[in-house]
C-alpha positions, -999 to +999 in steps of 0.1 A: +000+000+000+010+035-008+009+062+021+016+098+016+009+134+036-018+116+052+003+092+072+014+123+093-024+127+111-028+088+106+001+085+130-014+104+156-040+074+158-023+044+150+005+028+166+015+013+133+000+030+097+017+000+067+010-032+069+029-058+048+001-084+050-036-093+067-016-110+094+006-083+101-026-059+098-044-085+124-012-083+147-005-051+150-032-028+142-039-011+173-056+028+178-040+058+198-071+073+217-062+106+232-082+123+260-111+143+252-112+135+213-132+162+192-135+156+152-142+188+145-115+201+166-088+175+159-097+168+128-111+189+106-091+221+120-062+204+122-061+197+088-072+235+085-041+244+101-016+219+081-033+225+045-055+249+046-061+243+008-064+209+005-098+203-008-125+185+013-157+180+000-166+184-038-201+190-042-225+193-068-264+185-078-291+179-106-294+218-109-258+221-124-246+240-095-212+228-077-189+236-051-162+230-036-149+234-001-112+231+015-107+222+051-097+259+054-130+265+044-148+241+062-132+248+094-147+285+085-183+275+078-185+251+109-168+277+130-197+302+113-227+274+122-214+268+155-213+304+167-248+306+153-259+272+172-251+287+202-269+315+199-302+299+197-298+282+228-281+248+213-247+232+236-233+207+251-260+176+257-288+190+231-298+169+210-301+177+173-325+159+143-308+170+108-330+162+079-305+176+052-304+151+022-275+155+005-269+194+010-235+207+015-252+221+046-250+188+066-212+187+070-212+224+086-239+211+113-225+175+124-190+188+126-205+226+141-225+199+166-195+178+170-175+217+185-201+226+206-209+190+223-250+186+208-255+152+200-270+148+163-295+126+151-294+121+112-325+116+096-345+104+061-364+133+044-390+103+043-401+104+076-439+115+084-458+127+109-463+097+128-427+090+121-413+123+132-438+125+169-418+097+176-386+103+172-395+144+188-404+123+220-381+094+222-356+115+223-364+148+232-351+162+204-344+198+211-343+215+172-345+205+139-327+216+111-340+208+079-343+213+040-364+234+031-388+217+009-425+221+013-432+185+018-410+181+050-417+213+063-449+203+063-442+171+077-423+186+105-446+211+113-472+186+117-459+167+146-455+196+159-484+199+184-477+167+194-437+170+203-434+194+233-396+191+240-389+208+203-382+243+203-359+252+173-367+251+139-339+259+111-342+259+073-316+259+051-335+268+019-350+272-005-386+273+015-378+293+050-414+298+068-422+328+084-419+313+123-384+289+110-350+306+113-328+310+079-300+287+083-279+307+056-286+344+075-280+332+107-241+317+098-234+348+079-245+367+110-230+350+138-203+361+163-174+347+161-167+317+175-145+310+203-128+276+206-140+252+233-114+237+253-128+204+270-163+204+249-164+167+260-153+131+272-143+106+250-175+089+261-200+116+257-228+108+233-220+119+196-250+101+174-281+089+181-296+068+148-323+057+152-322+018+131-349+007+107-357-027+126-378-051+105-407-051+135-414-025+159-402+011+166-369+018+154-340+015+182-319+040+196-283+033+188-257+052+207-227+061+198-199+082+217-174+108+205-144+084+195-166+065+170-151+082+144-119+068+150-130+038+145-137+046+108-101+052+099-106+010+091-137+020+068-116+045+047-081+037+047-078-005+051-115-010+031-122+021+007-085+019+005-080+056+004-046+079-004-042+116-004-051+121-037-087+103-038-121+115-047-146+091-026-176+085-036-203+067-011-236+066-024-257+071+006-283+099+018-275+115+047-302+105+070-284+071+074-253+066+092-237+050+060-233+089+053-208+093+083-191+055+075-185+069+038-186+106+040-172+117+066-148+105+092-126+082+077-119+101+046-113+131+062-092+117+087-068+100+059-070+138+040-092+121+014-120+143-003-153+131-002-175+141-037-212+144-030-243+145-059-272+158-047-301+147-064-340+138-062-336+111-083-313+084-085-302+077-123-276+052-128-264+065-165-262+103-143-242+086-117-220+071-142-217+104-157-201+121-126-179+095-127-164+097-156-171+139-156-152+139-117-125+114-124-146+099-093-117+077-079-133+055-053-165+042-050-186+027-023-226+018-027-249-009-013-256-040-040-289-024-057-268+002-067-243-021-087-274-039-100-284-010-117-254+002-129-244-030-146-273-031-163-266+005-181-244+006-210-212+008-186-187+004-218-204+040-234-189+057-197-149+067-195-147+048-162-107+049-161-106+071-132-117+047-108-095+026-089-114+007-061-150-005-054-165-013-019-199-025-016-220-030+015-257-027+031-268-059+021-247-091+014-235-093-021-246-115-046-218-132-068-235-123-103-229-089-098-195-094-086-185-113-116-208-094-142-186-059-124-153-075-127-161-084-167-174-051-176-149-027-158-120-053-146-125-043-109-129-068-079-158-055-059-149-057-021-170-066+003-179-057+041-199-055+068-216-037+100-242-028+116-256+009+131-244-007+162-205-011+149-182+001+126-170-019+100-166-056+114-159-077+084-139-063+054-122-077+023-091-053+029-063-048+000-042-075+008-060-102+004-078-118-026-117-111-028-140-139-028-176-134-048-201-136-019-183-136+010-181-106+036-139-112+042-121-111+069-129-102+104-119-062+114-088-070+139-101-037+153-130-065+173-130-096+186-154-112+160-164-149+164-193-171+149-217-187+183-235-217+174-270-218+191-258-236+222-229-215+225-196-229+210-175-211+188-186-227+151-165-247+135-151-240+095-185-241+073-210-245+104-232-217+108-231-197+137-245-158+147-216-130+144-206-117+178-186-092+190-165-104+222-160-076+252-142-094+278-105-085+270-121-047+266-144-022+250-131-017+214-140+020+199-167+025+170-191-001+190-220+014+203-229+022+242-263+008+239-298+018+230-303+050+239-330+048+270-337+011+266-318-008+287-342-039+284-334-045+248-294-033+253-293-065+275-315-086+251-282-078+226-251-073+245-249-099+274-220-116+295-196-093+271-206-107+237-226-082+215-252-107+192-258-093+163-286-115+150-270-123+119-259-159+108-227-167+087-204-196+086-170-193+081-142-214+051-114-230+057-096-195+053-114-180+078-137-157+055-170-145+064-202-160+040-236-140+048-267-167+054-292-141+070-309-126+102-310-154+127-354-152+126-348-151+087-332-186+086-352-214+069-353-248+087-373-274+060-366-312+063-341-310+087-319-280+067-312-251+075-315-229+046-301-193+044-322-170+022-291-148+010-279-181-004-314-188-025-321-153-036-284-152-049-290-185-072-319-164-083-302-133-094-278-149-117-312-158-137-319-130-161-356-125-152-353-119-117-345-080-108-352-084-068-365-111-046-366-120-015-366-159+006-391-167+031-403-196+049-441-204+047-456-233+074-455-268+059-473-300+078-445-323+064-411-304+059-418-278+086-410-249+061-414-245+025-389-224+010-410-195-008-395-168-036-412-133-039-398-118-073-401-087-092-392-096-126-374-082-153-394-054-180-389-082-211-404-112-185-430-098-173-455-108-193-442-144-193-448-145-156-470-180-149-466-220-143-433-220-170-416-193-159-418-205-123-408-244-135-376-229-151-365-202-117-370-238-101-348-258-122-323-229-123-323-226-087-316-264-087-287-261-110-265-231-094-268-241-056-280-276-036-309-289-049-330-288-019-332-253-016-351-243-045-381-224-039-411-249-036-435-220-041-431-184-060-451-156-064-445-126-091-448-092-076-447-055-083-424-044-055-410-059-019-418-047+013-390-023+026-386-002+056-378+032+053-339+027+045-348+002+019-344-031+037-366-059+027-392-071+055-394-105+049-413-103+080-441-090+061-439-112+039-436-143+064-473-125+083-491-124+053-485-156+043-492-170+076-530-155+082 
């Protein structure tokens, strides 16, 4: 690996920055925590003060316009919407909701938040009323600072009545309502700001996200002020990051994916992170700020990839690019391969959670394998638990766990925020359960099966559903789908595919089409998990981040 200015701030947090190998990364990677850590203070400033010039954030949208931002700059503007925090009654403790999309206006506020000790909560534009009351009151959210577009003004302004702890509302344009403060006047109108010494403790509260959980009211993950450092994995030993990269993580920035991929890590290794703001995702646009950006890193969820590969990708000047992550759902290995063939690059995988950093990763020493997760993050204590509670042997399935005996590792969270019932439920006798099952090879890597409650168990198998709805996608009808398990007198569970099928198949949906998935099925993976029963639909239940909820899926076939 290649290491240049950056190495000088890596080294401040790291007791060793190159690594000849995984094993020597596994031995001897090892983060320098220093008292009272600040990213906006020890980060972005002092990378104000070293290179004032060197750019930051690129930014531009579906309007044409663009910008672009230096950390001399950005330590400016979040000085600016600090100052101006302050002086409507925001500090140390108050807790923020930011419902910002992709405008250039987020980073001022998280890092502006991160100075002055508020504890932000990012947020989907696509929340609603009953969404928002909430969040207002599960948190006792103290402001809001939002886009201003009519729909989510009106929105916010709904739950309103109903959300008695919120007392600050900010706009940043173009809509700013009468009884809403301008978010641009009030940062070009602030005092200056003044530096705060000791804004906080290393394990003061930072984030609240709140996590999209298949059933029931989203949880409350908390996470405390050196999370970020924990990402320096994320950008510089997955996204594989250098001075001169332009990162590009396509994520909104009401999920925390914004701050894994937009944020922390990049900035810490003096990467710049490029940002396109749009309404509407296009993949022939996003392949057009590649190619118009020299875009040099990419990182984006598996739908993403789906689409792109199915665009013209040899029309695109796609030269610039030099390294592909992909994460946010496990990754089918038709789309690795059908990548690799069309632009010679190995997609790499990894994985977390809201409630980690990074834990798995398919890091730049080693060789990627199509479908599996990696390695585990030396940064934790990873290990596989069978359901009686043995570490799982090579290709028995197990649930993912992070161990906490030997000591707290930095990036995992402190628990849900007010819930201690449900922190317990999770993170017990020092081992964090994630609720996700993988087995492990003979080389130690990481293979996704599913979320334990998602696993099938028919005839005496047990049947991952990643593992099914990956022999489906390499079959040219199938777009999405998603495994369930429907109640069988005989087998227990039937193994059950809900599809949404290509444009050109659609009208061939019916008893051949479903005979041929079958016998496809049958030919790419074991025989005995081919779906017994499939049904052709327009679209797959989600939740609001865009998970499927096979748990729909799983009630509605059981009334």
């Amino acid at each position: 690996m290649v290491f240049g200015k950056e190495n000088e701030m890596l080294e401040k947090y790291l007791k060793q920055t190159d690594f000849s190998d995984f094993d020597d990364f596994k031995a001897n990677y090892k983060l320098i925590v220093p008292d009272n850590f600040n990213f906006g203070y020890d980060i972005v400033d002092a990378w104000a003060e070293k290179e004032p010039n060197k750019r930051a954030l690129l930014w531009t949208n579906d309007q044409g316009e663009c910008r672009e931002f230096t950390f001399g700059e950005m330590k400016k503007y979040t000085d600016q919407t600090a100052a101006y925090f302050q002086s409507l009654g925001i500090g140390k403790g108050d807790i923020v909701m930011a419902i910002l999309k992709r405008r250039f206006e987020f980073w001022f506020t998280i890092v502006a938040l991160h100075k002055i000790g508020a504890i932000i909560i990012p947020a989907t534009h696509l929340l609603t009323k009953k969404d928002l009351i909430y969040r207002n009151n599960a948190a006792d959210i103290k402001a809001i600072i939002a886009v201003g577009d009519d729909t989510i003004i009106q929105h916010i302004n709904d739950a309103l009545p109903e959300s008695p702890t919120v007392k600050t509302l900010i706009s940043v344009g173009p809509v700013v309502p009468a009884d809403w403060h301008d978010f641009h006047e009030g940062i070009k109108n602030a005092a200056p700001f003044s530096k705060i010494d000791k804004v906080n403790n290393n394990d003061d509260p930072l984030i609240i996200s709140f996590t999209s959980g298949t059933t029931g009211n989203p949880k409350m993950v908390l996470l405390d002020c050196v999370y970020p450092l924990a990402h320096i994995v994320t950008a510089k030993y997955w996204h594989n990051l250098h001075e001169d990269s332009l990162h590009l993580t396509i994520a909104d920035t009401g999920w925390l994916k914004a701050v894994w991929g937009k944020l922390y890590g990049q900035w810490i290794v003096g990467a710049c992170v490029f940002v396109y703001d749009h309404e509407k995702f296009t993949p022939a646009t996003m392949l057009e700020m590649i190619q118009k950006y020299r875009i040099t890193s990419l990182c984006a969820p598996p739908t993403i990839f789906r689409f792109l590969i199915r665009e013209n990708i040899q029309a695109y000047d796609l030269s610039s690019l030099e390294y592909c992550t992909i994460a946010g759902e496990a990754l089918n290995p038709a789309v690795y391969e059908q990548f690799l063939n069309l632009t010679g690059i190995k997609l790499r995988e990894g994985y977390g959670q809201s409630e980690t950093t990074l834990s798995v990763l398919t890091p730049p020493w080693i060789e990627p394998k199509p479908g599996s997760m990696g390695l585990p993050n030396p940064h934790y204590d990873v290990d596989l638990l069978t359901s009686d509670g043995r570490s799982a042997e090579a290709g028995e399935q197990g649930q993912i766990v992070i161990r906490t005996d030997r000591r707290y590792p930095e990036g995992l969270f402190k628990g849900y925020y007010r819930n201690a019932q449900l922190t317990y439920e999770a993170w017990h006798d020092n081992i964090y359960y994630t609720s996700d099952v993988a087995w492990r090879d003979e080389d130690g890597y990481f293979w996704f099966v599913g979320r334990a409650d998602d696993v099938i168990k028919s005839s005496g198998y047990r049947i991952g559903p990643f593992e099914v709805e990956s022999a489906l996608m390499t079959h040219p009808a199938v777009v999405e789908c998603a495994i369930t398990g429907v109640p069988d007198e005989i087998r227990g569970q039937l193994v059950k595919a809900t599809v949404i099928l290509a444009k050109e198949y659609k009208l061939k949906a019916g008893e051949q089409l479903i005979k041929e998935l079958q016998e496809h099925v049958k030919s790419v993976t074991a025989p005995y998990k081919y779906p017994r029963i499939i049904e052709f639909v327009d679209e797959l239940p989600k939740t609001i981040s865009g998970k499927i909820r096979r748990t729909e899926i799983r009630e509605r076939d059981n009334k």
